[in-house]
N, C-alpha and C positions, 0 to 999 in steps of 0.2 A: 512478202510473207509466204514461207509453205505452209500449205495446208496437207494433214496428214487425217487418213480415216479410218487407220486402227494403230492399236500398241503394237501388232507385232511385226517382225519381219523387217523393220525400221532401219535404212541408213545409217553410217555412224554419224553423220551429222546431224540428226536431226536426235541424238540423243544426248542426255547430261546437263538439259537447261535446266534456268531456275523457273518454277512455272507457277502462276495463278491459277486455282483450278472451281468453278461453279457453271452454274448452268449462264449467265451474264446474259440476261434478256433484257437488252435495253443499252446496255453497257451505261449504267448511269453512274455519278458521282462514287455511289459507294464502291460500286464494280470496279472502278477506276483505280481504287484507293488501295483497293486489293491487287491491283493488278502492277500500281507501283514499290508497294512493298515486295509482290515479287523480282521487283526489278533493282531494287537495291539491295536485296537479302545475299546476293551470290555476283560472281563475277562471272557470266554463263550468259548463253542466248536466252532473250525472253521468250516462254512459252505459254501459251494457253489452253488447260487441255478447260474441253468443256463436251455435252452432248447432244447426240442428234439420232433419232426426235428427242425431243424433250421428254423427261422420266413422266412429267406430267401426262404428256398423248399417249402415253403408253400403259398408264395405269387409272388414265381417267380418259378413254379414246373418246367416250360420248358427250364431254364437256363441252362448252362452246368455245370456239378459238378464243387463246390468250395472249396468245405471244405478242410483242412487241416489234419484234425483229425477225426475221425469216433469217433463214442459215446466209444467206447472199448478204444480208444488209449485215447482221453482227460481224461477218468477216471484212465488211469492208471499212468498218469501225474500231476493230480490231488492228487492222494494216495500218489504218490513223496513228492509232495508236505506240508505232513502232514495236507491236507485234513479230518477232521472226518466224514463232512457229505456231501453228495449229494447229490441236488435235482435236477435231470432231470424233469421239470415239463414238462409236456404233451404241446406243442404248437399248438393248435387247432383254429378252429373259435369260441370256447368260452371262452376260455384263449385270443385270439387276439383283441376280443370285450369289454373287461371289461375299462371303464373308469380309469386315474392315482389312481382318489380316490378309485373305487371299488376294482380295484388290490392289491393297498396298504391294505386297511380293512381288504378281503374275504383270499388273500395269503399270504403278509407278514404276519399280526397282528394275525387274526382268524387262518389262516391256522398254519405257522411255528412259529406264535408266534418270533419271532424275537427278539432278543436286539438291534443289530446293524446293519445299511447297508452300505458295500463300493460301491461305481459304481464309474468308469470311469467320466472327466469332459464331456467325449462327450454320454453320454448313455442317452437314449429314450427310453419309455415304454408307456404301454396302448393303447387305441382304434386310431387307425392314429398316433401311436408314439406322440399323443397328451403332454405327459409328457416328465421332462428333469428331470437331477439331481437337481435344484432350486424347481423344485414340487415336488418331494421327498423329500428333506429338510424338507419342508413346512409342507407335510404331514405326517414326520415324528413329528416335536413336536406335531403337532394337536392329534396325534395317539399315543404318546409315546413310540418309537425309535429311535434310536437316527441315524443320519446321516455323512459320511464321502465323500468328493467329490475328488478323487486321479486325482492329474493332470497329462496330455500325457507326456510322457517320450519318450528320445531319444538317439542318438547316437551324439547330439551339429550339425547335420545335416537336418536327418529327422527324425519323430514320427515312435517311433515301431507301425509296422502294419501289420493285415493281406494279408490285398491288396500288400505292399513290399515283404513281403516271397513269397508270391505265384509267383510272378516275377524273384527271386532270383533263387526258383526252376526250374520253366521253362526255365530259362538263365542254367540251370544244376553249378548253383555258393549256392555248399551247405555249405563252410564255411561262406557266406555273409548270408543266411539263420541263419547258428548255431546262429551267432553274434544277430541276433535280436530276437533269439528265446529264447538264453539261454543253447539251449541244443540241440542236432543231430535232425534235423527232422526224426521222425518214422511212419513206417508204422506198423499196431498192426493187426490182426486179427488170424484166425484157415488155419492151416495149412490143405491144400484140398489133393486130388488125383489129378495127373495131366495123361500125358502120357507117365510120364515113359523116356522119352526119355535123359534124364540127365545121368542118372544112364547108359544105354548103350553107353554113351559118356566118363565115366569114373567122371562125374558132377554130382553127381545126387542133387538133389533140395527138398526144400520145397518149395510149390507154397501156393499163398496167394493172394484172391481177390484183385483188388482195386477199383471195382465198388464205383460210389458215391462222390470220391475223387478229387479234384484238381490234376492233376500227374504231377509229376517232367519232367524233359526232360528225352524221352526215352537215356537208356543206359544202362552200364555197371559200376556200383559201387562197390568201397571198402564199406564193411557192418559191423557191428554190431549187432549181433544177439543173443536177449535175447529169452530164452526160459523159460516161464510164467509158464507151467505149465506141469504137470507129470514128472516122476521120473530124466531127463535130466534137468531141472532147473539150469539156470547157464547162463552165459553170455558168446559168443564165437565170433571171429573174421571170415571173410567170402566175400563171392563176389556174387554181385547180378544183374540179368538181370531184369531192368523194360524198359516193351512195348511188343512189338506182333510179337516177334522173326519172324524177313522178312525171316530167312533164311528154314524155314518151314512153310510158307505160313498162319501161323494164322493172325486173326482180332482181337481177346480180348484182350486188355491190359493184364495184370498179373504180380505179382512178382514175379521172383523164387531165393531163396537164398539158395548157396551152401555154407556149413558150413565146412571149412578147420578141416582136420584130423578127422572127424565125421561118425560114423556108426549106430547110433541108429533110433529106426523108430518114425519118430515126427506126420504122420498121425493124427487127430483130437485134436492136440496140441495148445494153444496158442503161437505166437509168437509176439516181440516188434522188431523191422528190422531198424537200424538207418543207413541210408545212410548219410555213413563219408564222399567220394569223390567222384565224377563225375571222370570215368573214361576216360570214350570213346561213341563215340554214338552207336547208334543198328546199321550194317550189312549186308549185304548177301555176304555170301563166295560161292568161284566157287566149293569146294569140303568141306566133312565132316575133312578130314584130318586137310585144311588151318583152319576152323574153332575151331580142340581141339587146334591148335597151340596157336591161339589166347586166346583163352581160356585159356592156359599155363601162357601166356605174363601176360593176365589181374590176375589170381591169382599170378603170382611171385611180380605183382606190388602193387597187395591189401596187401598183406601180409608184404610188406615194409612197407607203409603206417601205416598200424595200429599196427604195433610194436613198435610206435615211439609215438602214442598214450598214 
């Protein structure tokens, strides 16, 4: 998959796809559904334009993190997805300013040149989200593009959504999460230095930001641990601490994922971290001892779990 991070100036290859176009935070079921009617709407490379940051952090910058997906993880789900191109366009105040008609003209048509557009029946664009999928339509014949309006999808209960996952996680209910997602919520990013302190427990970790993000409920999870990139590539089973380990007095969230029977050094690594199960919550043990025990408990029961997987 290319990844592309503005309309203009663009290759001719990478212009004239059919493309699904929203903010796709999560890439869950409905995201999906959108993103296959763009791919049967036209006979074109599939595209996905979507943006970065999110119009959200940019118009709500004091919120608390929401997202679901950091720009690393939605494109590597994206790539899953037989994605050819991605357009991360820049979301700024002059990207946020451009009228339904100027956006259509200056990005779809002039910039990516477009054959196709899917969006969601509920997507809004332009200056005050002045536009809907009906002025797209619109402006698509006027423009010559053609237009697809995918309607919300559900479970015969409620609409797939980001606002339910994000619920679902926090409730630490990650199989009611999969079910709307499609697939294991993950965390993606590079594998940091920590302190070490795993490794003298007999644990040692990959630790892994999650600034920015909507977080799960703190705990202790069965994991899935894809490793993206350097010579360890490969996908392995594992147990993961998210939150701010009470029983060593930090304050920053963090992931750390210990990857069952693993010895190699993943330092400046990619990694994709699918949290299978809520295990248990975070802790303070009266002693380091009570703590590996536990630690014991949680990998003999991760290791059930995801064998059965």
């Amino acid at each position: 998959m290319r990844i592309h991070h503005d309309w203009k100036g663009l290759p001719l290859a990478a212009r004239g796809a059919t493309v699904a176009m929203g903010n796709f935070d999560g890439v869950h079921l409905g995201h999906r559904s959108v993103i296959d009617a763009a791919r049967a709407a036209a006979d074109a490379p599939l595209g996905v334009i979507t943006f970065e940051p999110h119009p959200r952090e940019v118009f709500q910058p004091d919120s608390a993190p929401f997202r679901l997906m950091n720009a690393e993880s939605r494109a590597n789900r994206l790539a899953r997805l037989g994605v050819e191109h991605l357009y991360e366009l820049p979301f700024d105040t002059v990207l946020a300013g451009l009228a339904p008609e100027d956006f259509a003209r200056e990005v779809l048509v002039d910039g990516l040149g477009v054959s196709h557009v899917t969006v969601g029946a509920d997507f809004c664009f332009g200056r005050k989200r002045s536009g809907n999928a009906q002025t797209l339509t619109q402006l698509g014949r006027e423009m010559g593009f053609g237009v697809t309006i995918a309607p919300l999808i559900g479970d015969g209960q409620d609409e797939y959504s980001s606002t339910a996952i994000r619920t679902a996680l926090t409730e630490g209910r990650t199989r009611d999460a999969e079910r709307m997602l499609g697939h294991w919520h993950r965390i993606d990013g590079e594998v940091l230095h920590g302190d070490k302190r795993g490794r003298d427990l007999g644990y040692p970790t990959a630790n892994m930001a999650v600034s920015g993000l909507h977080l799960p409920r703190f705990g202790i999870y069965a994991v899935q641990v894809d490793v993206l990139t350097g010579p360890e590539r490969g996908s392995y089973a594992g147990v993961a601490n998210l939150g701010v380990r009470p029983m060593f007095g930090e304050n920053r969230p963090n992931l750390e994922s210990h990857i069952f029977d693993f010895k190699a050094n993943l330092y400046g690594e990619h990694l994709s971290v699918a949290l299978v199960e809520f295990l248990r919550p975070e802790m303070k043990f009266d002693s380091l001892e009570a703590l590996i025990a536990q630690m014991d408990q949680d990998s003999a029961r991760a290791r059930e779990i995801l064998a059965v997987r």
